[in-house]
DSSP file (Angstrom, degrees, kcal/mol; ACC not computed):
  #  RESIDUE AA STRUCTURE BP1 BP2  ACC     N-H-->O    O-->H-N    N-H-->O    O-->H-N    TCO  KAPPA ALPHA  PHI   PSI    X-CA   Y-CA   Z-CA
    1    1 A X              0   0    0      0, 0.0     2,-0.2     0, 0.0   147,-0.1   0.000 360.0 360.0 360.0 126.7    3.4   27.4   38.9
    2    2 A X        -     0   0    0    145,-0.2     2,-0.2   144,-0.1   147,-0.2  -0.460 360.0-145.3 -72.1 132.9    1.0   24.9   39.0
    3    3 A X     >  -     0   0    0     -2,-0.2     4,-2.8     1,-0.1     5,-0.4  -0.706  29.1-118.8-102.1 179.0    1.3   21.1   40.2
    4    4 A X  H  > S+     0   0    0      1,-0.2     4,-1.3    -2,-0.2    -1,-0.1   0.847 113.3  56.2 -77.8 -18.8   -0.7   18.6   38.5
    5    5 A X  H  4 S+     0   0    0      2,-0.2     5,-0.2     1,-0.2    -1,-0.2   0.904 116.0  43.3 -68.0 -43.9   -2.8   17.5   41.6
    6    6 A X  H  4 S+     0   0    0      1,-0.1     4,-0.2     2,-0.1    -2,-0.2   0.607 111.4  51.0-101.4  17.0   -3.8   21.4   41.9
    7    7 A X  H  X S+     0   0    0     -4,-2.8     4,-2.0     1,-0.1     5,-0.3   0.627 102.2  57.7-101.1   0.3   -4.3   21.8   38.6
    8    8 A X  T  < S+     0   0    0     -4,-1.3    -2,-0.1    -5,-0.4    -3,-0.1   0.556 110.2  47.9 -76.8  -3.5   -6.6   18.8   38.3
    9    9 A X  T  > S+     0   0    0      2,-0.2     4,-2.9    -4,-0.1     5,-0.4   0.593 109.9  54.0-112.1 -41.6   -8.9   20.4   41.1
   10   10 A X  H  > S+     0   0    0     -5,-0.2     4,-0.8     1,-0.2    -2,-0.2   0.914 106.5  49.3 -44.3 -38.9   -8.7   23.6   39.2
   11   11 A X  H  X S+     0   0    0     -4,-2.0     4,-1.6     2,-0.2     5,-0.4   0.798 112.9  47.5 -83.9 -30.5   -9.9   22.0   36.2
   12   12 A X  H  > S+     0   0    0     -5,-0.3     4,-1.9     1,-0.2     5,-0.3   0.989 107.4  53.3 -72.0 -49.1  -13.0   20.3   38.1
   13   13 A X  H  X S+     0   0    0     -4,-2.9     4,-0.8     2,-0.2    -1,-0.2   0.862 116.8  44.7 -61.5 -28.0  -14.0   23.5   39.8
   14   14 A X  H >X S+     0   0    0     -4,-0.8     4,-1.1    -5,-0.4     3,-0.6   0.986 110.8  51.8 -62.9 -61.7  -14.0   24.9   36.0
   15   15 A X  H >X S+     0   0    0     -4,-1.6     4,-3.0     2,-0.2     3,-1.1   0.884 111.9  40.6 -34.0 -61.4  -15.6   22.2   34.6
   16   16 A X  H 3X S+     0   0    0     -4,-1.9     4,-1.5    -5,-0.4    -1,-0.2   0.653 117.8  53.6 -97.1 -16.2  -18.7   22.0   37.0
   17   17 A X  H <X S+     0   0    0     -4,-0.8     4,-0.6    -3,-0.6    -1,-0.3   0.610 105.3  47.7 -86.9 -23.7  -18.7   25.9   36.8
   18   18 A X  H <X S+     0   0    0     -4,-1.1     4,-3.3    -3,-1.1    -2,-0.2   0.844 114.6  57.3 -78.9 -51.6  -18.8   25.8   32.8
   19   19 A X  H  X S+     0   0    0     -4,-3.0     4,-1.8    -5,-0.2     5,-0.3   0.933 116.2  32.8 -20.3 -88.9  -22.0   22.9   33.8
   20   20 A X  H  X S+     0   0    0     -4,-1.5     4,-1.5     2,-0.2     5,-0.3   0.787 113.4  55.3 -60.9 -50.0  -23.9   25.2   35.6
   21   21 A X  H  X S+     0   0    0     -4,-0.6     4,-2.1    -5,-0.2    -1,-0.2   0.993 112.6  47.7 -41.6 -67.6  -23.2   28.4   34.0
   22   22 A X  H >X S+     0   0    0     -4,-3.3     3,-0.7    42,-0.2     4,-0.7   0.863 104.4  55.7 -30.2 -63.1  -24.4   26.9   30.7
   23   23 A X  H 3X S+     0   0    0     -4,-1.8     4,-1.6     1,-0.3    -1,-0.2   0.673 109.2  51.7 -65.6 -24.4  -27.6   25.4   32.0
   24   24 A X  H 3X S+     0   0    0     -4,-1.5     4,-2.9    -5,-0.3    -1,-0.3   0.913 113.2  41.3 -68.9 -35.5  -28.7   28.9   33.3
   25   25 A X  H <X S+     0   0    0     -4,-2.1     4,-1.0    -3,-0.7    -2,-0.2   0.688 112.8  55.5 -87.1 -19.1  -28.1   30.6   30.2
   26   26 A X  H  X S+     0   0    0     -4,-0.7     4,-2.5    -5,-0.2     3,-0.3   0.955 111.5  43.4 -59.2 -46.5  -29.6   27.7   28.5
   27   27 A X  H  X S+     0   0    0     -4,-1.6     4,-3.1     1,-0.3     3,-0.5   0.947 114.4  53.6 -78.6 -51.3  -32.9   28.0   30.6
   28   28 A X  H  X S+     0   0    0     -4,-2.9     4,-3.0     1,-0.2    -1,-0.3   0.763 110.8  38.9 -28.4 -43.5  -32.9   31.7   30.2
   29   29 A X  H  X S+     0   0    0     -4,-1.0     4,-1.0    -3,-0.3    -2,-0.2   0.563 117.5  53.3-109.2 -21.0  -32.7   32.1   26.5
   30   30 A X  H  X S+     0   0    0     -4,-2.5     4,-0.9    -3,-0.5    -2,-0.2   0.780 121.2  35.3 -73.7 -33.3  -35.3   28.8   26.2
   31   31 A X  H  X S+     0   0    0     -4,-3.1     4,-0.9    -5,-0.2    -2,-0.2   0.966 116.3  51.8 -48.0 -58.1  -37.7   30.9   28.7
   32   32 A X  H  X S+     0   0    0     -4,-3.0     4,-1.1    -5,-0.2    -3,-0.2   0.725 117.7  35.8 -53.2 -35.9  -36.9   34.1   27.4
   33   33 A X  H >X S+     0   0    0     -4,-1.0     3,-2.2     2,-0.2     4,-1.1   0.972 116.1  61.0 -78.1 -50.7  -37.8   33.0   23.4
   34   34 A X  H >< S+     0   0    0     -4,-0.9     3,-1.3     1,-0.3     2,-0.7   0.353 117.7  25.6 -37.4-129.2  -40.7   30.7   25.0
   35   35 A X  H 3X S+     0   0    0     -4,-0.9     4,-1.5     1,-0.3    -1,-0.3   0.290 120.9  60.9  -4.3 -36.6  -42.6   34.0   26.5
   36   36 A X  H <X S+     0   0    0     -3,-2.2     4,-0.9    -4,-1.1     6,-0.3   0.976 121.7  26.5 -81.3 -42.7  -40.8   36.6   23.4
   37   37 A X  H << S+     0   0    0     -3,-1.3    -2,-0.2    -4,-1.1    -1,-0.2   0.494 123.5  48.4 -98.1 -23.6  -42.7   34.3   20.7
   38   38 A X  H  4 S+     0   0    0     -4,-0.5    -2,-0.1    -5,-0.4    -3,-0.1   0.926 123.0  34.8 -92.2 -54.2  -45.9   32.9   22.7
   39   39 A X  H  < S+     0   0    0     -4,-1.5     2,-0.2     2,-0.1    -2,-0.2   0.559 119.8  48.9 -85.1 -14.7  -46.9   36.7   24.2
   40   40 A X  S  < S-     0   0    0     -4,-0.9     2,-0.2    -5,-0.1     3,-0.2  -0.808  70.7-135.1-133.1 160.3  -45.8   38.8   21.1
   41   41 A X        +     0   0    0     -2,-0.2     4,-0.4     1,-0.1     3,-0.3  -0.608  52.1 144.9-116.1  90.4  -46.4   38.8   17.6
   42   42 A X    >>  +     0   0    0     -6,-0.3     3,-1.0    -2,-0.2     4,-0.8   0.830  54.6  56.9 -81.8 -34.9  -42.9   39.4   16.9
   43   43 A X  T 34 S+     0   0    0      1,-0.3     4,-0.3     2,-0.2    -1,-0.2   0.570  89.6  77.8 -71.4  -7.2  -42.1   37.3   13.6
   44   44 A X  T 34 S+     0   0    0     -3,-0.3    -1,-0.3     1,-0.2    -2,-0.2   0.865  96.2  40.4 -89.2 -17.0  -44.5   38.9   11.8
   45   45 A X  T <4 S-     0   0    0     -3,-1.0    -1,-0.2    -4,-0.4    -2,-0.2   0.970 135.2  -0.7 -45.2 -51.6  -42.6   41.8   11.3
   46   46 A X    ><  -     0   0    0     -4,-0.8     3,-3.3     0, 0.0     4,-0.2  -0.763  36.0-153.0-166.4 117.9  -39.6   39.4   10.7
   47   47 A X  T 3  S+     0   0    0      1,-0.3     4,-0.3    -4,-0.3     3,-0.2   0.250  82.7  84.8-102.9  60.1  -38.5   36.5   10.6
   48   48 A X  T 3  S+     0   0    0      1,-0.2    -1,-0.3     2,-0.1     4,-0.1   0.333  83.0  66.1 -90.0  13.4  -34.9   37.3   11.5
   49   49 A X  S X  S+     0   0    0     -3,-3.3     3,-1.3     2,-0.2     4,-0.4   0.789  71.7  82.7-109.9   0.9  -35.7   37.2   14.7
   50   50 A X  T >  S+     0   0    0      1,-0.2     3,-0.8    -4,-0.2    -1,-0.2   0.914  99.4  58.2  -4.9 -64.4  -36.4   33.3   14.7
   51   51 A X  T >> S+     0   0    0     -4,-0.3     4,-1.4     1,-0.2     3,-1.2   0.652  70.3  96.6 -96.5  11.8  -32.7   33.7   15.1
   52   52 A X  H X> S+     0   0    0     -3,-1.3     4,-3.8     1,-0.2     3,-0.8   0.950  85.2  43.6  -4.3 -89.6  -32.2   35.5   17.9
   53   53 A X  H <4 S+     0   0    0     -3,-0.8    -1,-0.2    -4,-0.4    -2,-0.1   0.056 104.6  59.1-113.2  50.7  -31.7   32.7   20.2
   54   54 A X  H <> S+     0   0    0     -3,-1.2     4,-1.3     2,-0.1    -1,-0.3   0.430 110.5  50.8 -94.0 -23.8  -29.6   30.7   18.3
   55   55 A X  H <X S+     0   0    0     -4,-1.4     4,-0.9    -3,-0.8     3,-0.4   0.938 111.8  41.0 -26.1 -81.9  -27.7   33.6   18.5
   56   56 A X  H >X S+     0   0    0     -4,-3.8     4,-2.4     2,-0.2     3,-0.7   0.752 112.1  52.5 -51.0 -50.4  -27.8   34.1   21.6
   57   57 A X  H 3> S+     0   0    0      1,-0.3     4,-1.0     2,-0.2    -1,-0.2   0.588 107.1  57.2 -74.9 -24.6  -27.3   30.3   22.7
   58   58 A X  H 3X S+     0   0    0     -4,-1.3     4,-0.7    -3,-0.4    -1,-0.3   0.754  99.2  61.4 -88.4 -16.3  -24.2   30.4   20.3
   59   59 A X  H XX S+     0   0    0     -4,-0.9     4,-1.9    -3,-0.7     3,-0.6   0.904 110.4  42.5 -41.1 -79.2  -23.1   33.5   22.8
   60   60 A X  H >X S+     0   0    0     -4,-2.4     4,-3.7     2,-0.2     3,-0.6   0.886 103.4  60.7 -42.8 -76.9  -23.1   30.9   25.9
   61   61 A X  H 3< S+     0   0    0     -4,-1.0     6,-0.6     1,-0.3     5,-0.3   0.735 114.3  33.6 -10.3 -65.6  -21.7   28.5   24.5
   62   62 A X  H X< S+     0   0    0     -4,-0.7     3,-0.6    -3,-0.6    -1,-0.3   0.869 111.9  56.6 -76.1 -30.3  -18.7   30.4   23.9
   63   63 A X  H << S+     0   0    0     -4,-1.9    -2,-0.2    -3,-0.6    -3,-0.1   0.793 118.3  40.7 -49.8 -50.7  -18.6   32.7   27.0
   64   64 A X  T 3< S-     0   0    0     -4,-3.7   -42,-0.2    -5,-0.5    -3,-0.2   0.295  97.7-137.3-116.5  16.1  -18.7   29.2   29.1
   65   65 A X    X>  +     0   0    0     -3,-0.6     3,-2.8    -5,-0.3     4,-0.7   0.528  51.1 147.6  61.7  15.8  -16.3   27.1   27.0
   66   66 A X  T 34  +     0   0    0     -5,-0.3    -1,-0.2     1,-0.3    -4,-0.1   0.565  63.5  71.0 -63.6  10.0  -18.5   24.1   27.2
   67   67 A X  T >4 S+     0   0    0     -6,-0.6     3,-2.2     1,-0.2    -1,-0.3   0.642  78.1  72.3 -88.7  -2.4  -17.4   23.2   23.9
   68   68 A X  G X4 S+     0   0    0     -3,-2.8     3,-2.2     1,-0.3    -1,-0.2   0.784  82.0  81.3 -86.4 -25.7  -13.8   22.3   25.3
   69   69 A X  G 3< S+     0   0    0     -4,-0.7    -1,-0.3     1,-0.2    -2,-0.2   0.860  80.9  62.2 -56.2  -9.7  -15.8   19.1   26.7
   70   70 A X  G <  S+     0   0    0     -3,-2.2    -1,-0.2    -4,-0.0     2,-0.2   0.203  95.7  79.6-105.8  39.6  -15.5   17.5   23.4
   71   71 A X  S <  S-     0   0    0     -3,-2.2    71,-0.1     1,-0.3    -3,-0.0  -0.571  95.4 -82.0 -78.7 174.0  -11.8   17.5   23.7
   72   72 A X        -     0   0    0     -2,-0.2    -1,-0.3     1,-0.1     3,-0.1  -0.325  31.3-142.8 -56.3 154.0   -9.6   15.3   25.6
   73   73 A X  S    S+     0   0    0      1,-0.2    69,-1.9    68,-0.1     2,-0.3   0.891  84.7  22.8  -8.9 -85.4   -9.1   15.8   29.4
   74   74 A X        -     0   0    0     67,-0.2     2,-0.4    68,-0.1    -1,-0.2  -0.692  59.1-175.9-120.0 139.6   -5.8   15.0   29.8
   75   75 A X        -     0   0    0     -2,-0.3    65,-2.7    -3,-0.1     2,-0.3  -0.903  15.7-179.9-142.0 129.5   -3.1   15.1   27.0
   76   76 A X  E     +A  139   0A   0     -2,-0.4     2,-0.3    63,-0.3    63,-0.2  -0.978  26.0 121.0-130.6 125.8    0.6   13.6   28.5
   77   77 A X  E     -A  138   0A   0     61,-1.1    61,-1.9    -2,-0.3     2,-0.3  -0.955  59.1 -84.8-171.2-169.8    3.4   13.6   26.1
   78   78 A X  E     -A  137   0A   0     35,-0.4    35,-4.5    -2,-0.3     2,-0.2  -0.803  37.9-114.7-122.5 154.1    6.8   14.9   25.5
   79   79 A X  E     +C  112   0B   0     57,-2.1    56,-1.9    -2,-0.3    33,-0.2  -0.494  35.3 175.6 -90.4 158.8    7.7   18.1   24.0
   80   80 A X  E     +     0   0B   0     31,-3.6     2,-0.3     1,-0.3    -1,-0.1   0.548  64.8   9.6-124.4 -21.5    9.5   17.6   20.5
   81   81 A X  E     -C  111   0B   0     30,-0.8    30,-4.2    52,-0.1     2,-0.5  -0.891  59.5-158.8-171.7 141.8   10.0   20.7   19.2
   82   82 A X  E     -C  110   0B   0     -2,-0.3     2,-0.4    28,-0.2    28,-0.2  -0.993   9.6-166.1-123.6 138.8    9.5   24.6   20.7
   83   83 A X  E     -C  109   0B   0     26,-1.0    26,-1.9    -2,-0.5     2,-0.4  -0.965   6.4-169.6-128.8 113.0    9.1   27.2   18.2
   84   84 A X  E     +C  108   0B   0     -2,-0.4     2,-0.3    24,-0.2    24,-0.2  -0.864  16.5 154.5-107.8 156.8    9.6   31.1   19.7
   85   85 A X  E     -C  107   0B   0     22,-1.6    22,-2.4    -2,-0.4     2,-0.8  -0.915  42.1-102.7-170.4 145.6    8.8   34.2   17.8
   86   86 A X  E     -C  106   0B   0     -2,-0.3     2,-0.5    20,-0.3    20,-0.2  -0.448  32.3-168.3 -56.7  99.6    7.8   37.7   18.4
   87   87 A X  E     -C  105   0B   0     18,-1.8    18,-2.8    -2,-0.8     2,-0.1  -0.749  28.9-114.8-117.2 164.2    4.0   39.0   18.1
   88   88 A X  E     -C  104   0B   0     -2,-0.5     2,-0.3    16,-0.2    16,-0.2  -0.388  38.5-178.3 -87.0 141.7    2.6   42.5   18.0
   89   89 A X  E     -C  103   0B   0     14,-1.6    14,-0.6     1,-0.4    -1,-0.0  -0.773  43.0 -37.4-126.7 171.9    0.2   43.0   21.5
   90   90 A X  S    S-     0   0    0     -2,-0.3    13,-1.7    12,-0.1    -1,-0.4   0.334  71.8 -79.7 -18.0 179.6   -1.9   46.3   22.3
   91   91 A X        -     0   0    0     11,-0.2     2,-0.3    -3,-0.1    11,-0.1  -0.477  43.9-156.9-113.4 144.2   -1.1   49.7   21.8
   92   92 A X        -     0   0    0     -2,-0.2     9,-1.8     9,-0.1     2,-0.1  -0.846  16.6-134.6-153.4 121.7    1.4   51.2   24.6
   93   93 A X  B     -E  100   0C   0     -2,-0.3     7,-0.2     7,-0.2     4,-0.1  -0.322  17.9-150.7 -71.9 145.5    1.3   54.6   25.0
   94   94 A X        -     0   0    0      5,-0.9    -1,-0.1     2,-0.4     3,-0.1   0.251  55.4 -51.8 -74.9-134.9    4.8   56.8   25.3
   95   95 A X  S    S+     0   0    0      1,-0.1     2,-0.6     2,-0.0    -1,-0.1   0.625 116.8  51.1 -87.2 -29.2    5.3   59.8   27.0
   96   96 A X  S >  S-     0   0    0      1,-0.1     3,-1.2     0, 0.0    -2,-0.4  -0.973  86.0-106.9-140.5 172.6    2.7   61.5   25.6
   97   97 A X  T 3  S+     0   0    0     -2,-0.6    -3,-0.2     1,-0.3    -1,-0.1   0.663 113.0  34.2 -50.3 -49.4   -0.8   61.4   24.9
   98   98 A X  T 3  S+     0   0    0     -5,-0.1    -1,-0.3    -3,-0.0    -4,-0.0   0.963  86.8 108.6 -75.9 -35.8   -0.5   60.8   20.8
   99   99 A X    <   +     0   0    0     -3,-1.2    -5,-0.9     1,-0.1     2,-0.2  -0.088  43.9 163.4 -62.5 150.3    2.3   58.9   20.9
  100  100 A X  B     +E   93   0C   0     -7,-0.2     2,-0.4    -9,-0.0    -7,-0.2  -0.916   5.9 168.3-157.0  97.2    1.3   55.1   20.1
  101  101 A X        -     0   0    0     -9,-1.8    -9,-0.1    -2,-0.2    -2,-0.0  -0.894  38.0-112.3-138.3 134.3    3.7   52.5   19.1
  102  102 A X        -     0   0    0     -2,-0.4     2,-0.3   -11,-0.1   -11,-0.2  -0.019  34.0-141.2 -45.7 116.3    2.7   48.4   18.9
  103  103 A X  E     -C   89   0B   0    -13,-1.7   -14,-1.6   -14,-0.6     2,-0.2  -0.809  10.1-137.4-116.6 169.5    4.6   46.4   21.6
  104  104 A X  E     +C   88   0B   0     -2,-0.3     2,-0.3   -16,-0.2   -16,-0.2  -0.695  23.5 170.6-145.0 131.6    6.2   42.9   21.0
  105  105 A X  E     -C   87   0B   0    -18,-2.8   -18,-1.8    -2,-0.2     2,-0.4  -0.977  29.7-111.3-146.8-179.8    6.1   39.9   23.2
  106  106 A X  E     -C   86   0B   0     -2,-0.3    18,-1.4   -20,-0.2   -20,-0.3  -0.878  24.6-171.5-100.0 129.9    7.0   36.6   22.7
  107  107 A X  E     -CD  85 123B   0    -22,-2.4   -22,-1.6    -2,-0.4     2,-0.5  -0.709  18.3-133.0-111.3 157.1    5.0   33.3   22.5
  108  108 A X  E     -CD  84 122B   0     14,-2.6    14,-1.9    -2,-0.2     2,-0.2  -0.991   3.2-156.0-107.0 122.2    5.9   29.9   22.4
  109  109 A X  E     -CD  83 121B   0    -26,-1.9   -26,-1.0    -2,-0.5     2,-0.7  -0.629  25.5-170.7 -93.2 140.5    4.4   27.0   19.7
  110  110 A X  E     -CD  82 120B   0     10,-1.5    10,-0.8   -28,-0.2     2,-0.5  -0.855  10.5-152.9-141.2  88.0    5.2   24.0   21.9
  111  111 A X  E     -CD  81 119B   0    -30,-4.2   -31,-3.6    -2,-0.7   -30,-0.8  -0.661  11.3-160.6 -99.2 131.9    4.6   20.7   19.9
  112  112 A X  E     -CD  79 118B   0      6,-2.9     6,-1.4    -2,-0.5     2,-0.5  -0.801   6.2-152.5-110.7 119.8    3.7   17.9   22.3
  113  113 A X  E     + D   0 117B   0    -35,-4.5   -35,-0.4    -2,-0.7     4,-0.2  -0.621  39.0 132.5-100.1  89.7    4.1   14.2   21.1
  114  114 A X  S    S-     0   0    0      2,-0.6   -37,-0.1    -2,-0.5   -36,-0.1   0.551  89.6 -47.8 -82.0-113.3    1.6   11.7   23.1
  115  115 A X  S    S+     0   0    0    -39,-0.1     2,-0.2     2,-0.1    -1,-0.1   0.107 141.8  29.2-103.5  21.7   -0.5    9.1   21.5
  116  116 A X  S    S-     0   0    0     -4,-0.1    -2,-0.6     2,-0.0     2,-0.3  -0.768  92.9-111.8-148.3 174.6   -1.4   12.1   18.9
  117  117 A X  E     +D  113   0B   0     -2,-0.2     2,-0.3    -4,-0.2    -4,-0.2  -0.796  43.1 179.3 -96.9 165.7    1.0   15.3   18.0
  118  118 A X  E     -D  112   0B   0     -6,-1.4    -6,-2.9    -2,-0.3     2,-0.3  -0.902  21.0-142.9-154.4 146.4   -0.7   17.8   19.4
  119  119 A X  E     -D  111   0B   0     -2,-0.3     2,-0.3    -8,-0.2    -8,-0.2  -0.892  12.2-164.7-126.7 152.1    0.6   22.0   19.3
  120  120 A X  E     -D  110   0B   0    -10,-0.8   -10,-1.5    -2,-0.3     2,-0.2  -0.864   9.8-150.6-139.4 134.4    0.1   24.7   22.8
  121  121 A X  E     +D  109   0B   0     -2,-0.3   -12,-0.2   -12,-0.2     2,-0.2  -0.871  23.8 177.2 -97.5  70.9    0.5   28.3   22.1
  122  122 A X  E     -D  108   0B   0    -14,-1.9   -14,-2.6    -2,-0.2     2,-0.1  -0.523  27.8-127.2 -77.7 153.1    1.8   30.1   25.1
  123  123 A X  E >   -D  107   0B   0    -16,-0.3     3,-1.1    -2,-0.2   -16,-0.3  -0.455  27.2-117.6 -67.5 152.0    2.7   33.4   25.9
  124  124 A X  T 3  S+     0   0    0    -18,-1.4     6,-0.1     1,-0.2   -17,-0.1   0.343 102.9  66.6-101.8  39.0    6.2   34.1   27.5
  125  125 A X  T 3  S+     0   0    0      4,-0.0     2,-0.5     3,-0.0    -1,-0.2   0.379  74.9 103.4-108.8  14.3    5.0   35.7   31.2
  126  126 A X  S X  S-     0   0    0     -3,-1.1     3,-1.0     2,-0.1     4,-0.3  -0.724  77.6-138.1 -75.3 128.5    3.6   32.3   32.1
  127  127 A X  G >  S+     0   0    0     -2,-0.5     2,-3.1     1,-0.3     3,-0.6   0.719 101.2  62.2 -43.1 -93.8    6.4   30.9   34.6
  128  128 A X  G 3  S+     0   0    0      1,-0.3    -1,-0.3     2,-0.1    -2,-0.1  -0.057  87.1  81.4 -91.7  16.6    6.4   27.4   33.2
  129  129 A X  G X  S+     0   0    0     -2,-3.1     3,-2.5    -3,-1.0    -1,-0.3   0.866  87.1  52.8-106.4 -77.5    7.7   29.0   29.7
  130  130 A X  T <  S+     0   0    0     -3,-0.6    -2,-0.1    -4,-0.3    -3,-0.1   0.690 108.6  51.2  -7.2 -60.2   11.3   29.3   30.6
  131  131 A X  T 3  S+     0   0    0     -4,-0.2     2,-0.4     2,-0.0    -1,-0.3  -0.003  82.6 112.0-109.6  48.0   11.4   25.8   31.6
  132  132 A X    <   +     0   0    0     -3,-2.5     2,-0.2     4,-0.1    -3,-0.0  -0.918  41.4 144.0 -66.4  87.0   10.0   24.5   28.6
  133  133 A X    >   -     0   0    0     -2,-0.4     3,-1.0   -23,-0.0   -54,-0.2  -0.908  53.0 -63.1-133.9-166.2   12.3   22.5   26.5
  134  134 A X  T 3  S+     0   0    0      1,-0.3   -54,-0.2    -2,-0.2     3,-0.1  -0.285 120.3  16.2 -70.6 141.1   12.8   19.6   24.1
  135  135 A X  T 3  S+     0   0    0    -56,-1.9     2,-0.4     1,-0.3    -1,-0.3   0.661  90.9 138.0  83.8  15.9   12.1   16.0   25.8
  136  136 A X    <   -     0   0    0     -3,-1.0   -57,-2.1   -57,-0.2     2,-0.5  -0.805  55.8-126.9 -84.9 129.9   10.1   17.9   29.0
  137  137 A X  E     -A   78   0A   0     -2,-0.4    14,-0.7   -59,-0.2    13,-0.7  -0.794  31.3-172.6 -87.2 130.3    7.1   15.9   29.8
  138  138 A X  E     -AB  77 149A   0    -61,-1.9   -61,-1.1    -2,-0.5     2,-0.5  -0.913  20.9-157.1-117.7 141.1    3.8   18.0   29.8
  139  139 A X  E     -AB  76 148A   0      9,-1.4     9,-4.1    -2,-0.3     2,-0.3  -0.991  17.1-160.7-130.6 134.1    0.4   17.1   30.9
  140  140 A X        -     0   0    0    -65,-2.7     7,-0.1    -2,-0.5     2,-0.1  -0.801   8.5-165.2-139.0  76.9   -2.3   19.6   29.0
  141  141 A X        -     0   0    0     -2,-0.3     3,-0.3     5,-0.1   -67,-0.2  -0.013  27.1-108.8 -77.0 158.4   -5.8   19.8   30.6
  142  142 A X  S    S+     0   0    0    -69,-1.9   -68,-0.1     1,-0.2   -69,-0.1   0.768 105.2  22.1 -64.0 -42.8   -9.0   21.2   29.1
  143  143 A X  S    S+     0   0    0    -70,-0.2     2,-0.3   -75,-0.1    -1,-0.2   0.105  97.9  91.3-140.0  38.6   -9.5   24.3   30.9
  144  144 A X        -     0   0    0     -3,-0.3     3,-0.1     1,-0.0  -137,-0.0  -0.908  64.1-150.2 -95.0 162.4   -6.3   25.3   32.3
  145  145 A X        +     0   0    0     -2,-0.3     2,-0.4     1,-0.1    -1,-0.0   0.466  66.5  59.6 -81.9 -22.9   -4.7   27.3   30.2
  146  146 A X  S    S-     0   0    0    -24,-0.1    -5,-0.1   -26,-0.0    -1,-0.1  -0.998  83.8-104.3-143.2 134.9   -1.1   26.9   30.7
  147  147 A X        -     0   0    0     -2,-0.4     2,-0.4    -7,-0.1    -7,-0.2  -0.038  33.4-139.2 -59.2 138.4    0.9   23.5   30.3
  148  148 A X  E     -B  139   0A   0     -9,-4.1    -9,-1.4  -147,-0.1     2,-0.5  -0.954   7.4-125.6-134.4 158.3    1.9   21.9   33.2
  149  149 A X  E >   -B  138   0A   0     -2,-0.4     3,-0.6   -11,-0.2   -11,-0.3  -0.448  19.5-176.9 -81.2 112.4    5.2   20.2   33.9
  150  150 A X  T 3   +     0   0    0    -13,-0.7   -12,-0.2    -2,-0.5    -1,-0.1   0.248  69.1  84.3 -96.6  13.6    5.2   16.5   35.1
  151  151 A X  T 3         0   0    0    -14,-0.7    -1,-0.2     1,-0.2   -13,-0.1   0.879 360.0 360.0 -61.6 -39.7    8.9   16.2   35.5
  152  152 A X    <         0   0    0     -3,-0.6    -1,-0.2     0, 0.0    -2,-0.1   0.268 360.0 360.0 -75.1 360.0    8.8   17.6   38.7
């Protein structure tokens, strides 16, 4: 279980790692079309390949979650209502090879009232799920993943 002073270092070391990641893949895929479009004449075959590296740049983008910078930071509020229910996960094989049957865990919808409502979807093997309930104060950072408790 995370406290909020180390998950606030967590979230900087993400951050500056999401930065840097990007800007490589940026510079790559602006080099790589630079040099595929000045050295070849590739569009004259077609020009679906124009889109290529937007393609590609829309790959990064997601891979390195810089899009979570145009959310908030920080979200602090109090939970108001926790919703559990069962959902279907992977395939878990039995005892033998054919056998296949859909195995069930539980998540928690976690609706968080700051200066916004805000909902968090957790799963239930994160520790911090258990001692989740209504009126617990939660602080909900950008690129951790899992809510963390500011009662404590």
């Amino acid at each position: 279980m995370l406290t909020l002073k180390e998950a606030r270092k967590l979230q900087k070391e993400r951050e500056n790692r999401a930065i840097f990641s990007f800007l490589f893949w940026f510079a790559f895929i602006s080099v790589g079309s630079f040099l595929l479009f000045y050295l070849t004449d590739i569009t004259e075959l077609s020009s679906v390949f124009c889109l290529v590296p937007f393609l590609l740049l829309g790959l990064a983008v997601k891979k390195t979650k810089i899009y979570l910078f145009l959310t908030k930071k920080e979200f602090v509020g109090k939970v108001i209502r926790v919703d559990v229910y069962p959902v279907k996960t992977g395939s878990i094989k039995g005892e033998h090879s054919y056998e296949v049957r859909q195995g069930e865990q539980l998540e928690s919808e976690i609706f968080i009232q700051g200066d916004k409502l805000r909902t968090c979807t957790i799963p239930s093997y994160i520790p911090v799920a258990p001692m989740i309930g209504v009126g617990t104060n939660l602080c909900l950072l950008r690129f951790i993943d899992e809510p963390i408790l500011t009662d404590i």
